[in-house]
Structure formats: C-alpha cells, structure tokens
C-alpha positions in Angstrom: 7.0 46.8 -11.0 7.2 42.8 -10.8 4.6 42.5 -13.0 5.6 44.7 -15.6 9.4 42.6 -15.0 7.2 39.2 -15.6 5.4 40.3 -18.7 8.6 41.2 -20.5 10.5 38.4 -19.7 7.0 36.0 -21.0 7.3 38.6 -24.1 10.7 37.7 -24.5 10.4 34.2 -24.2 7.2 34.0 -26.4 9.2 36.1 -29.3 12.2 33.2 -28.7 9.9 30.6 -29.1 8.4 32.2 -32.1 11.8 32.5 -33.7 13.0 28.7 -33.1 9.3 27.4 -34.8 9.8 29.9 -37.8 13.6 28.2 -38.0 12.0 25.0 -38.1 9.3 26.0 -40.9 9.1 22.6 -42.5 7.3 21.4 -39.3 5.2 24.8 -38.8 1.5 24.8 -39.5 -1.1 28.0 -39.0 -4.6 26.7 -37.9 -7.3 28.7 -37.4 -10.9 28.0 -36.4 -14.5 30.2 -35.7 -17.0 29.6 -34.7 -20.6 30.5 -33.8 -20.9 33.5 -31.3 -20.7 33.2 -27.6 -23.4 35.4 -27.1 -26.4 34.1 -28.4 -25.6 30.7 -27.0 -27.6 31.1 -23.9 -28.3 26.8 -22.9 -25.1 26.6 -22.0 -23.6 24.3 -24.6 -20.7 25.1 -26.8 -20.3 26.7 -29.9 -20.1 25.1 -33.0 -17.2 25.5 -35.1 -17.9 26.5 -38.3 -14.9 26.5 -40.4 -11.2 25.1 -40.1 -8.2 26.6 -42.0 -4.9 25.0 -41.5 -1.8 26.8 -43.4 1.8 25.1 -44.1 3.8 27.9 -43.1 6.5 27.4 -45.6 4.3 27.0 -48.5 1.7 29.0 -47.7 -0.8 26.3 -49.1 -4.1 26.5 -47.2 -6.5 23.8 -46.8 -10.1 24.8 -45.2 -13.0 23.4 -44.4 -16.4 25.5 -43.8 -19.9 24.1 -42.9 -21.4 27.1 -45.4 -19.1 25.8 -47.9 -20.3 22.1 -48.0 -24.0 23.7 -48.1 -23.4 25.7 -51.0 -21.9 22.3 -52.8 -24.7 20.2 -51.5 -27.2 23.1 -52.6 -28.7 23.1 -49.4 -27.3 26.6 -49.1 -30.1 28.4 -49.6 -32.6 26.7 -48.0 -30.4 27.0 -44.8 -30.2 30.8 -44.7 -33.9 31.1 -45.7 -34.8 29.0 -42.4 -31.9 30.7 -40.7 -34.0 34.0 -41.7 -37.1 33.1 -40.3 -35.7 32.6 -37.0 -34.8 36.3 -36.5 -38.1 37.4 -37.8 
C-alpha cells in the first residue's frame, strides 16, 4: 500500500511540475533524440544518435538535425545504404 501512496504522490507532483513549465511556455522547449538500436550494439560502446529535434513549445517551430538528412544533401545517401546493405547480406 506505500508504494501505490508514493507513486501517486510522484504522479501528482510530476503533473504539478508539468503545469508550472506549460505556464512558463516562453521558456519551454521539446527535445527529442534516437538513436541506433541497443541491440545490435554488442562491443559495448554507445549508440550513436542519429537525429535531434528540438521544438519551441509555444510556437511549435521545430528545428532537427538527422545524419540521413545531411547524406541525402551531400548525396552520399545512397552509397551509404548500398554499403549498409551489404552488411546484412
């Protein structure tokens, strides 16, 4: 039963928190990364990240950044998936 007590009260406090940032929207930004997957990394080194969004809140303008992206402009893009391919075959 005290566990159940301690997530609502971290619910409630979260949903507070929440409230105050949205109230403060001018300074609220969304950012979201992803990245490679954790499974087939098996050396033990990190994942890469492989794209960046960040979102003003209030304006909804979103600025992103994606490895494939920069590829596809430096038209590298295909010759990376082709050598991408030949490493699963």
């Amino acid at each position: 039963m005290a566990n159940a007590k301690i997530r609502i009260k971290k619910r409630k406090d979260a949903l507070q928190q929440l409230n105050e940032l949205v109230q403060r929207d001018e300074y609220l930004l969304i950012i979201h990364y992803s990245c490679e997957s954790f499974y087939n990394i098996t050396d033990g080194r990190s994942p890469r990240i492989t794209s960046i969004a960040v979102r003003y809140y209030r304006t909804g303008q979103t600025i992103s950044f994606s490895i494939h992206k920069v590829a596809e402009k430096e038209g590298k893009l295909d010759s990376l998936e082709y050598e991408g391919y030949k490493l699963w075959i």
